[in-house]
matplotlib code that plots the C-alpha trace (Angstrom):
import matplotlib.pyplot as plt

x = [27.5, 23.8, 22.9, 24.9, 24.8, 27.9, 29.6, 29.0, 29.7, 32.9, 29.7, 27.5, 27.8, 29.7, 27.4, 29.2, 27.5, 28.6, 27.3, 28.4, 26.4, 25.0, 28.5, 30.9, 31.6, 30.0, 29.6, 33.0, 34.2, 31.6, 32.6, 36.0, 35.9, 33.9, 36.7, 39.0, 39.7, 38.6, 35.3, 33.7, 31.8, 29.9, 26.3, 25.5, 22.4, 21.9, 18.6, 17.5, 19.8, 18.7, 20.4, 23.9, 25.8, 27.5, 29.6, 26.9, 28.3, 24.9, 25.1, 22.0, 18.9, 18.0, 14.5, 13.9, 15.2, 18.6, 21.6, 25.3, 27.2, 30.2, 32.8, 30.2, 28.6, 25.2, 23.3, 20.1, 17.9, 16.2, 12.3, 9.8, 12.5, 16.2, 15.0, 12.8, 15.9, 18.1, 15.6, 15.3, 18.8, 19.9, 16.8, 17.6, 21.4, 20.1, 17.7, 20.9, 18.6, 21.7, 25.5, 26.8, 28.3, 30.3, 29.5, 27.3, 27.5, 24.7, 24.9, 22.5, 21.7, 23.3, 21.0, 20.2, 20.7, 22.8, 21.4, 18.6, 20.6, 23.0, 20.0, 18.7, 21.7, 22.6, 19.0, 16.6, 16.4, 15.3, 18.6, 21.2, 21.0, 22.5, 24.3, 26.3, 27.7, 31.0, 32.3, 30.2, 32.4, 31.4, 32.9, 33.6, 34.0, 37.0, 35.4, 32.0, 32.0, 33.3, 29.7, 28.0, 28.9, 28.4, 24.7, 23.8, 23.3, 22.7, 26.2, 27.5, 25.9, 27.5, 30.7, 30.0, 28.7, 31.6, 34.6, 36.2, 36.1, 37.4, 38.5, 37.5, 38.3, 41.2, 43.5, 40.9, 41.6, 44.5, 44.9, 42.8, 44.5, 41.9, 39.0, 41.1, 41.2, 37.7, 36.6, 38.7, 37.5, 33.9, 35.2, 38.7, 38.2, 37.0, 39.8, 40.7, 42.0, 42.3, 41.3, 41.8, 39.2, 38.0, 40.9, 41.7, 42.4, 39.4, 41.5, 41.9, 38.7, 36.6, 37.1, 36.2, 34.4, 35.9, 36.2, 38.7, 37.1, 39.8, 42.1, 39.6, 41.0, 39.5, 40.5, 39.5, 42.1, 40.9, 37.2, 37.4, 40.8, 41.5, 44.7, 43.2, 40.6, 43.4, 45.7, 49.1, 49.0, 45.5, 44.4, 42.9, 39.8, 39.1, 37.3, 40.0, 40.0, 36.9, 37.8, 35.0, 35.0, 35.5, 34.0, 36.6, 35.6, 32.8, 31.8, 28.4, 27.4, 26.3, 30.3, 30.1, 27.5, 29.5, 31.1, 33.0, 34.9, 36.4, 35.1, 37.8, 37.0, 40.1, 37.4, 34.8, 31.7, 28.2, 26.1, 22.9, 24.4, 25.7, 21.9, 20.2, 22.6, 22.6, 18.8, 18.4, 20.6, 18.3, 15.1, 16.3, 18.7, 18.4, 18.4, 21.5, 23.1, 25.0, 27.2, 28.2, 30.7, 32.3, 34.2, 33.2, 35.1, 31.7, 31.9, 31.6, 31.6, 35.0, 34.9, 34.8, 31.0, 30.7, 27.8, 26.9, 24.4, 23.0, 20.5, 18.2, 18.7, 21.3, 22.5, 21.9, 25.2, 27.5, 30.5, 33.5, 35.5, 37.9, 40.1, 42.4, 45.3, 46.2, 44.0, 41.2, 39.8, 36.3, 36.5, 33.5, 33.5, 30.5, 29.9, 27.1, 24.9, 24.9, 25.6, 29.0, 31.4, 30.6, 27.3, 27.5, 30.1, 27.9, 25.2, 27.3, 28.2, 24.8, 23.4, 26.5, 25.4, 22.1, 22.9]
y = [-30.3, -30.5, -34.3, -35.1, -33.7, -33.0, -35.5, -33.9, -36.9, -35.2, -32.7, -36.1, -38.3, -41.3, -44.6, -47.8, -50.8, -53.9, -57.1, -60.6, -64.4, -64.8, -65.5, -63.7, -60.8, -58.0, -56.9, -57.6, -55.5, -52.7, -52.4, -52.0, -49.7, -47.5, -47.6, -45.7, -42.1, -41.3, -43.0, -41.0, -38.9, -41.6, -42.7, -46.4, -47.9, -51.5, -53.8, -54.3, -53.2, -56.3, -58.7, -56.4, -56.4, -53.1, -53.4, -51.9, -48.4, -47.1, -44.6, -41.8, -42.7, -39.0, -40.3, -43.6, -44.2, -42.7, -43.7, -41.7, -44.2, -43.1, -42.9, -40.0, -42.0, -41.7, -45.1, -46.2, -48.6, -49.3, -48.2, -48.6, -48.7, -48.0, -45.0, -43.3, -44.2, -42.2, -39.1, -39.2, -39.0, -36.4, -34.3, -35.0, -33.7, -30.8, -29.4, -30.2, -32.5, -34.9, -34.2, -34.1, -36.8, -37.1, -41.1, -43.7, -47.1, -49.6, -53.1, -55.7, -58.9, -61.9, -63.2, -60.4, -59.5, -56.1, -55.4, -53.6, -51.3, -50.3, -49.4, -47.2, -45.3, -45.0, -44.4, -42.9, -38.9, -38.4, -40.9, -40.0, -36.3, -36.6, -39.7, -41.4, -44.8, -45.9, -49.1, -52.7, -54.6, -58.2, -60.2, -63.6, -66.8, -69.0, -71.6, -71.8, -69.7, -72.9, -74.6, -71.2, -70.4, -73.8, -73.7, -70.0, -68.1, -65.2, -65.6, -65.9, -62.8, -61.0, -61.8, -60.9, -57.4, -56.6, -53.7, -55.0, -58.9, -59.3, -62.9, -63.3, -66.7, -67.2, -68.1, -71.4, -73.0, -74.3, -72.7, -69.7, -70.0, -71.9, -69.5, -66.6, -67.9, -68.8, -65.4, -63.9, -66.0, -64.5, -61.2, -60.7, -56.3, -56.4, -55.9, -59.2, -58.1, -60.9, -59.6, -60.8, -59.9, -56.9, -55.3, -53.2, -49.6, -47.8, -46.0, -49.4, -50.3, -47.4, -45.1, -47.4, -44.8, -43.2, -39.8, -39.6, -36.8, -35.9, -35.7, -34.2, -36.2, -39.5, -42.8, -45.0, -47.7, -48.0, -47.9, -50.5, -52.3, -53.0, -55.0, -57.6, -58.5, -57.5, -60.0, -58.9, -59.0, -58.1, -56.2, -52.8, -52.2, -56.4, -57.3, -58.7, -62.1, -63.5, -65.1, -67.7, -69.9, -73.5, -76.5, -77.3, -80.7, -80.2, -76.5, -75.8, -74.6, -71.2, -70.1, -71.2, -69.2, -66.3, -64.5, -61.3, -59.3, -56.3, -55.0, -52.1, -49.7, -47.5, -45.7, -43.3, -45.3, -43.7, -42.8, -44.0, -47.3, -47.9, -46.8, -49.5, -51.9, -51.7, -50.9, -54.4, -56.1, -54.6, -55.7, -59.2, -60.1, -57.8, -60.2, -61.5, -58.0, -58.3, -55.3, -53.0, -49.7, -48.5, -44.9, -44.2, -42.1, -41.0, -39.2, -35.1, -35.4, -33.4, -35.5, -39.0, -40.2, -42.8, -45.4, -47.7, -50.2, -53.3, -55.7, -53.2, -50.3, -47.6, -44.6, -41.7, -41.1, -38.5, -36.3, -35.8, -32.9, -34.3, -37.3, -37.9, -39.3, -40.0, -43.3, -42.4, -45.9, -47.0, -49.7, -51.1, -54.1, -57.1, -59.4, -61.4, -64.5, -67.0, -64.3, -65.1, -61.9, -63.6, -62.9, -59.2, -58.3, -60.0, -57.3, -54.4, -55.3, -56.1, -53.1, -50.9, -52.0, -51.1, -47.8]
z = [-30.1, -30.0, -29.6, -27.0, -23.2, -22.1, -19.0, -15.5, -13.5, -11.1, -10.2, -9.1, -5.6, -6.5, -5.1, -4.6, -4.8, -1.9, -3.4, -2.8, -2.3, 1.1, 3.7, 1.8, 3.7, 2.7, 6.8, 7.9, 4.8, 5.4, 8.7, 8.1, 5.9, 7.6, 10.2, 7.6, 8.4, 4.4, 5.1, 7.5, 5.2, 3.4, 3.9, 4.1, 3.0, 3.9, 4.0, 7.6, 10.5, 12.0, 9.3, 9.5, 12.7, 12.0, 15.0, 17.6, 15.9, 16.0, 18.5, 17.9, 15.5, 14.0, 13.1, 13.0, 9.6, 9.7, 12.2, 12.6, 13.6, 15.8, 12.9, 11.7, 8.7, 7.8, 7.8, 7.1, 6.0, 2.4, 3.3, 0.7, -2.6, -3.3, -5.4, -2.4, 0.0, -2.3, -2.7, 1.1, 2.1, -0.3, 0.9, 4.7, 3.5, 2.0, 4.8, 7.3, 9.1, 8.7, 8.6, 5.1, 2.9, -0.2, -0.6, -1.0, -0.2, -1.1, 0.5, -1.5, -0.1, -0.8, -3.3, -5.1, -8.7, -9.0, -12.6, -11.0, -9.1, -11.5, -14.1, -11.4, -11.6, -15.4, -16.3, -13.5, -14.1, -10.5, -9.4, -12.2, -11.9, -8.6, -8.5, -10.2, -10.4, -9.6, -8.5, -8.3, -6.1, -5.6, -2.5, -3.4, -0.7, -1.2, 0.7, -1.0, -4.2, -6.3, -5.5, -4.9, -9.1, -9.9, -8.9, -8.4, -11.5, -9.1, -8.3, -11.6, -12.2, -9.4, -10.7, -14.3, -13.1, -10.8, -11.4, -8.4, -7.1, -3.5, -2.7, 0.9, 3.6, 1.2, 4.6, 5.0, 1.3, 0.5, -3.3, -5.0, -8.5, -9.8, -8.6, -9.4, -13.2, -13.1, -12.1, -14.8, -17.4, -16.5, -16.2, -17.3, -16.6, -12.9, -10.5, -8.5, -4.8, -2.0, 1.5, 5.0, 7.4, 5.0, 5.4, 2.2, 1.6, 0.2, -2.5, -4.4, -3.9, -5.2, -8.2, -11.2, -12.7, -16.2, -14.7, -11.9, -9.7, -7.4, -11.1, -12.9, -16.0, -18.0, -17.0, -20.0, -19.0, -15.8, -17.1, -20.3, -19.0, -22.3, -22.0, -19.6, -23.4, -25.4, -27.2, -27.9, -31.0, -31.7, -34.9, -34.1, -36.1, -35.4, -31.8, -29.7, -28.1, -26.3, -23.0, -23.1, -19.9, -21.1, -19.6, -16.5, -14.8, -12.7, -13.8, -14.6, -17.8, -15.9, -16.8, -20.5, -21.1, -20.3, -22.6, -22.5, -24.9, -26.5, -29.8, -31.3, -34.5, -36.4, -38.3, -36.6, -36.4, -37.7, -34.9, -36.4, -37.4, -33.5, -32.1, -34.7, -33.4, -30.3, -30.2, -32.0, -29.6, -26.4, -27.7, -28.8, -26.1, -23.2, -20.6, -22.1, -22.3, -18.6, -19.3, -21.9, -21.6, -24.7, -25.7, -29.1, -31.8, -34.0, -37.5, -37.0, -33.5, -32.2, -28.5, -27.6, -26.9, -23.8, -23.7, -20.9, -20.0, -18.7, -20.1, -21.6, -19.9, -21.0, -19.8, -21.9, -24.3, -22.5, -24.5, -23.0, -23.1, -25.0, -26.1, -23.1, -25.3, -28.9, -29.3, -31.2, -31.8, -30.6, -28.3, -26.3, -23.8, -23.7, -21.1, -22.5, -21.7, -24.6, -27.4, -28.9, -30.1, -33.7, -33.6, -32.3, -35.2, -37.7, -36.8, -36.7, -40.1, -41.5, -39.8, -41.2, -44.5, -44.5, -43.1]

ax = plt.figure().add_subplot(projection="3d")
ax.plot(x, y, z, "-o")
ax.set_aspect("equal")
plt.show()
C-alpha cells in the first residue's frame, strides 16, 4: 500500500461525545444511561461534578479526581484539558489504579462548540492512537431550541455536528414536525430519536462510527447515510441534492447558512487532485468546513480510502481492508457554512484540470 496506514479503529476506545444547549438534558440522559446494564463499563468525563447532579451515584472518590459511581463507571472531571483528562484515565486504567472500561463518554457544556473536541480525536497522535471517535450526539429542547437556533449559532452548530439528535421535553409542545424538519434541513444524516426522560436504549444511540466493532465489518451506510442526501433519481458521478434550509418565517439566517450535501464520483478520483482540493478548501474556508466524511475509490489503490474532518483539521487518510459491497463510487458528505455545493464542484473541477 505504502501511503496509506491501514484502519485500526475496532482496536481503539470508542469516545462518545454528549453535547446539547444549556437545559436540554444532557444529565437526565447521562444518568440514564448509565443505569443500563451495557453501560457499566464506561468512563464519564464531565466538567464540574458540581454543575452535574449525577444522581448522588458517587459512592468512593479513588483520588480526588476520579469517582466509581455505584453502577461501576468511572467518572471524573475535566482537570487542566480534555487531552490531559484522556492521558490520565487511560494511564490510571492501565496501572489498575481504576477498574477497567471499554467507553468513553464526554459531556460538554451547554454552550460549547464540539468542533474542538472532535479535532482532538481525528487528529491528536497522543489522543487518536488510543481512541477513537464515534458518535456526536446533540440533545435538542422542544421547548426552547426554536429560539435557542434562532439566536445561538453555538446551537446551530451543535446540530450541524451531530450523528445522532435527541428531541427532548417533546411531551410539553404541542407538535415537533416543524423542529424535526428544521433539524434535518441542517443535517439531513444525523439520526433524529425523540426521548422521554432520557430514556433510550444505548445500542441506538452509540455506534455511528464506519467500523462496526462488535461485527468487525464496514458500515458506510450508517457512516455517510447516503439516502437521507440522495435524490431518487440522482445521477451517480453528479453531487446529489443540497438540502439548504430556506428562509421559514421567523428563522434566522444562522440556518440558511447551512448547507449540507453529498458529492458522488463513478470514476476513481486522483489522489493528488482530492489533497489540492481539499487542502485549498481548509485554508480558505476552514471555519466554514463544519464536517466532512467521505469513502474514496482512488486510482491504483486496491481498498477504499476514508477521510474525515472538521473545519481545518483532518484525520489522517485510513485504508480499509476492503470494499464492503459492490459500490465502488466515491461519495463524501459536506456540511458547510456559507459555501454552496456549486462552489465546491467548481474547485474539484478546476483543480482536476490542472492536475
Amino acid at each position: 500500500m505504502g501511503l496509506f496506514e491501514s484502519d485500526k479503529s475496532a482496536q481503539r476506545l470508542p469516545v462518545s461525545l454528549i453535547t446539547g444547549f444549556l437545559g436540554s438534558g444532557k444529565t437526565t440522559l447521562l444518568n440514564r444511561l448509565l443505569r443500563h446494564d451495557g453501560m457499566k463499563d464506561s468512563a464519564v468525563i464531565i466538567n464540574e461534578y458540581g454543575e452535574v447532579s449525577l444522581d448522588h451515584l458517587l459512592v468512593e472518590r479513588v483520588d480526588g479526581e476520579v469517582a466509581v459511581l455505584a453502577s461501576g463507571c468511572i467518572c471524573c472531571t475535566i482537570r487542566s484539558d480534555l487531552e490531559q483528562t484522556l492521558r490520565d484515565l487511560l494511564v490510571k486504567r492501565d496501572r489498575g489504579e481504576i477498574p477497567p472500561f471499554r467507553r468513553i463518554l464526554v459531556e460538554t457544556t451547554g454552550l460549547a462548540d464540539p468542533a474542538p473536541i472532535v479535532q482532538l480525536l481525528l487528529n491528536n497522535p497522543l489522543v487518536s492512537h488510543f481512541l477513537r471517535l464515534d458518535t456526536v450526539v446533540t440533545t435538542v429542547d422542544a421547548v426552547n431550541a426554536p429560539h435557542q437556533l434562532d439566536r445561538q449559532y453555538e446551537a446551530v452548530k451543535q446540530v450541524a455536528l451531530a450523528d445522532r439528535l435527541l428531541i427532548t421535553k417533546s411531551d410539553l409542545v404541542e407538535d415537533i414536525a416543524a423542529l424535526e424538519l428544521r433539524l434535518r434541513r441542517l443535517n439531513p444524516g444525523a439520526r433524529i430519536e425523540s426521548v422521554s426522560h432520557g430514556e433510550i436504549d444505548p445500542a441506538q444511540l452509540f455506534g455511528a462510527g464506519l467500523i462496526d466493532p462488535e461485527l468487525k465489518r464496514i458500515d458506510v451506510d450508517r457512516w455517510l447515510n447516503e439516502r437521507a442526501f440522495a435524490e431518487p433519481h440522482a445521477h451517480a458521478g453528479h453531487a446529489h441534492h443540497d438540502h439548504h434550509a430556506h428562509h421559514d418565517h421567523g428563522h434566522h439566517d444562522h440556518d440558511a447558512s447551512i448547507a449540507s450535501f453529498m458529492l458522488a464520483f463513478d470514476e476513481p478520483l486522483d489522489w493528488m487532485a482530492v489533497t489540492h482540493w481539499l487542502a485549498h478548501l481548509r485554508n480558505a474556508r476552514g471555519q466554514d468546513l463544519l464536517r466532512v466524511k467521505g469513502i474514496l475509490n482512488l486510482r491504483d489503490e486496491p481498498a477504499p480510502i476514508v477521510i474525515h474532518g472538521v473545519h481545518h483539521v483532518f484525520h489522517p487518510p485510513v485504508a480499509l481492508s476492503g470494499w464492503p459491497d459492490s459500490d465502488r463510487r466515491s461519495r463524501i458528505v459536506f456540511i458547510t457554512r456559507g459555501i454552496a455545493r456549486a462552489d465546491v464542484l467548481e474547485l474539484w473541477q478546476a483543480v482536476r484540470a490542472a492536475a
